[in-house]
C-alpha positions in Angstrom: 43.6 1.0 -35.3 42.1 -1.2 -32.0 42.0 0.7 -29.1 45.3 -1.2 -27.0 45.8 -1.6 -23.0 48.3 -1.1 -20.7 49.1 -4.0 -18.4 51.2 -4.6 -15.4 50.4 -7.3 -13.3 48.3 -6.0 -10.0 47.4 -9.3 -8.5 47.2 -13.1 -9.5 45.8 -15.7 -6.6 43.9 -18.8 -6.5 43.5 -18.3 -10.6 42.4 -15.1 -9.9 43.3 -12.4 -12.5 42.7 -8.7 -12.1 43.8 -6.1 -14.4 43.8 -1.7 -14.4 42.2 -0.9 -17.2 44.3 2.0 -19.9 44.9 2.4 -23.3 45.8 4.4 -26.7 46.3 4.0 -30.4 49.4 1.6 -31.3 50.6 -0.8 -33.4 50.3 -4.6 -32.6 53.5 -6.1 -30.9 54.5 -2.7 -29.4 54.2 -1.5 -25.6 51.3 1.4 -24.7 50.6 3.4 -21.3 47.9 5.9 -21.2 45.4 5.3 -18.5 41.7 5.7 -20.2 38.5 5.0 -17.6 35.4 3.1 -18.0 33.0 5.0 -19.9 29.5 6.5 -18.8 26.6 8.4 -20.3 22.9 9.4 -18.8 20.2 10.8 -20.5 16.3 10.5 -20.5 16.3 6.7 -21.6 12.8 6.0 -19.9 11.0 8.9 -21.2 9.8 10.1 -18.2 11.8 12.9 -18.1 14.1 11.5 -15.0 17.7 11.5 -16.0 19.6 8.1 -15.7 23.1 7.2 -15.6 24.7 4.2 -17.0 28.4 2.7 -16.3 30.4 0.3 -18.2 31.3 -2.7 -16.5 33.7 -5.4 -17.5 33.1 -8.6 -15.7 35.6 -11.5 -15.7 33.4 -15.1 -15.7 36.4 -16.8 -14.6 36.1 -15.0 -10.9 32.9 -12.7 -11.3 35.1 -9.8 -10.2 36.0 -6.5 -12.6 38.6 -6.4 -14.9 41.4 -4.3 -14.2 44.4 -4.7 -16.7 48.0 -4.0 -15.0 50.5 -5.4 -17.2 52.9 -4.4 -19.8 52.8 -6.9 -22.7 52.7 -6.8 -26.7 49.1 -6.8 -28.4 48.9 -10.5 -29.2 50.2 -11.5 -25.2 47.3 -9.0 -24.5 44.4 -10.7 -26.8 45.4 -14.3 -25.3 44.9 -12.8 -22.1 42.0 -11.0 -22.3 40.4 -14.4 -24.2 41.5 -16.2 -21.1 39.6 -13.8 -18.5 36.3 -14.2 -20.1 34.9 -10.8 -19.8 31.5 -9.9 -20.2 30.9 -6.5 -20.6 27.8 -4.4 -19.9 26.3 -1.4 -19.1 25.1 -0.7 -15.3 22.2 1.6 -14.0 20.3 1.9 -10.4 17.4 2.7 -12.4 17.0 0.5 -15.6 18.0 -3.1 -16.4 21.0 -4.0 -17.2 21.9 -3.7 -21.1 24.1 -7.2 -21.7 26.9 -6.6 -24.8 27.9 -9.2 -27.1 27.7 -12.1 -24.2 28.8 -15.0 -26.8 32.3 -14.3 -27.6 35.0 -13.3 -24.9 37.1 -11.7 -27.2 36.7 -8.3 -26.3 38.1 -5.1 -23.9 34.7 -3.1 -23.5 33.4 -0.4 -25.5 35.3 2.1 -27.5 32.5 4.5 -28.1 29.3 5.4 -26.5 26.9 8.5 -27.1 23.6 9.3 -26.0 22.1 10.1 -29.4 19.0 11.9 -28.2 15.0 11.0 -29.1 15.7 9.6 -32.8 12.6 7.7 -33.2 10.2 10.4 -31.6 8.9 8.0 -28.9 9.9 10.4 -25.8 13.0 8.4 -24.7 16.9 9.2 -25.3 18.3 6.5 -27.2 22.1 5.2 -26.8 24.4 4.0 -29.5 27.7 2.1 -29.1 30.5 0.2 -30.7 32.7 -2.6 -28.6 36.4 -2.5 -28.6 37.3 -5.7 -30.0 40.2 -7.6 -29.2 41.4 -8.9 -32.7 43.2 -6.8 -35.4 40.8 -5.7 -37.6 39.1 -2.4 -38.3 35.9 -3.5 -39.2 33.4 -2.7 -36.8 29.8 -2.5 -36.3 27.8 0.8 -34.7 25.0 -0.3 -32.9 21.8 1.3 -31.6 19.6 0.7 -28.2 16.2 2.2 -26.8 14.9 1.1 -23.4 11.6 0.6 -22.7 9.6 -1.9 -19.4 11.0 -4.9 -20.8 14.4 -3.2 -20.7 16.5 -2.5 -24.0 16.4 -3.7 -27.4 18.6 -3.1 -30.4 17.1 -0.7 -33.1 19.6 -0.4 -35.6 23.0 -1.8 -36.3 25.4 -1.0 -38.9 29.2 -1.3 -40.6 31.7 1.2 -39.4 35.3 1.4 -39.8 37.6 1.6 -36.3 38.6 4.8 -37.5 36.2 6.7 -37.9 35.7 7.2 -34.9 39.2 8.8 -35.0 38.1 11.1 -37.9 35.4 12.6 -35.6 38.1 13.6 -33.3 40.3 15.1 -35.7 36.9 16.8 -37.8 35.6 18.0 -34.8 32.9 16.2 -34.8 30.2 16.0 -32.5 27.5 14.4 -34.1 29.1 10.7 -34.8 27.5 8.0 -36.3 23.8 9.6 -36.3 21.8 12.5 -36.3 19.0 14.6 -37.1 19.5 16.9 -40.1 17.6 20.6 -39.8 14.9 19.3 -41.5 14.6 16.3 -38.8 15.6 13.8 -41.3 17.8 10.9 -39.9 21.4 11.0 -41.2 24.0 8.3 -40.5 27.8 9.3 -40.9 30.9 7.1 -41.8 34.1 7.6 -43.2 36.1 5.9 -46.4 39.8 6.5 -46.9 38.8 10.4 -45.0 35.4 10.8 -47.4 32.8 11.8 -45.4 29.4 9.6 -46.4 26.0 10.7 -45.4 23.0 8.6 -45.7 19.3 8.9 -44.7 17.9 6.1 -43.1 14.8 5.9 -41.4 13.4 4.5 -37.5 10.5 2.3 -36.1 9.5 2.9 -32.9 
């Protein structure tokens, strides 16, 4: 299930829309209330053993200014909404270029996961990996994986996830997600169908 916001109208001037961002697990058409923030991560993403930390920011490109959702609406009010605001989302360092998500669609809240997954590839450098929080009403869902390096970040890997699954970490208690190392260093990508765990190996270029 999409992760859903709470709205309630903060301020609207001069076509000027600004929201406070929350959300939880609900069904479309229904009302939701539980305040979530913007989500973060550092890690060694430049190999130089210097500690970075990244922020997700939701732009709107209607008035360049943040998106903060205040108002209390059903799911499909909220999607025509959010449409309407134009955000861009991204992820913000002092230290690294910026890393620009999914910039040709506006149909989207932010991110719903984000994990730094450690040195995969063996090249030094931390690499991130991420899924956006649509705004549509599916449950199909990609996973997608980043590593930075001078000319700033580049996609690695990307691959089909359910919405859920990301729920079935929570309730398996797990803290690997989508990828990991195995104890014999061997790559090992994790999804879930209908509560089946399914492992695969995959391997990494640099």
């Amino acid at each position: 299930m999409k992760n859903l916001f709470f709205c309630s109208i903060l301020i609207v001037s001069a076509g000027c829309l600004n929201f406070y961002c929350s959300a939880q697990n609900v069904f479309p058409g229904s009302a939701y209330s539980v305040p979530i923030e913007r989500k973060s991560i550092s890690g060694n993403f430049r190999g130089e053993g210097t500690i970075d930390t990244l922020r997700e920011v939701v732009l709107s490109k209607v008035d360049h200014q943040e998106i903060i959702y205040t108002w209390n609406m059903d799911y499909d009010s909220l999607v025509a909404l959010t449409v309407l605001s134009k955000p861009v989302c991204s992820l913000q360092s002092h230290n690294l270029k910026p890393l620009l998500i999914q910039t040709d669609t506006w149909q989207l809240f932010g991110l719903s996961y984000l994990k730094n997954e450690g040195d995969l590839n063996n090249d030094g450098r931390d690499e991130l990996g991420l899924v956006i929080d649509w705004a549509d009403w599916s449950i199909i869902n990609t996973y997608h994986l980043y590593t930075y390096s001078k000319k700033g970040w580049k996609e690695i890997l990307n691959f089909e996830i359910r919405d859920t699954d990301i729920d079935e970490f929570k309730q398996n208690g797990n803290t690997k997600g989508f990828i990991y190392k195995d104890l014999n260093g061997e790559l090992i990508t994790r999804t879930y169908d209908q509560g089946d765990q399914i492992d695969k190996k995959l391997m990494l270029d640099k």
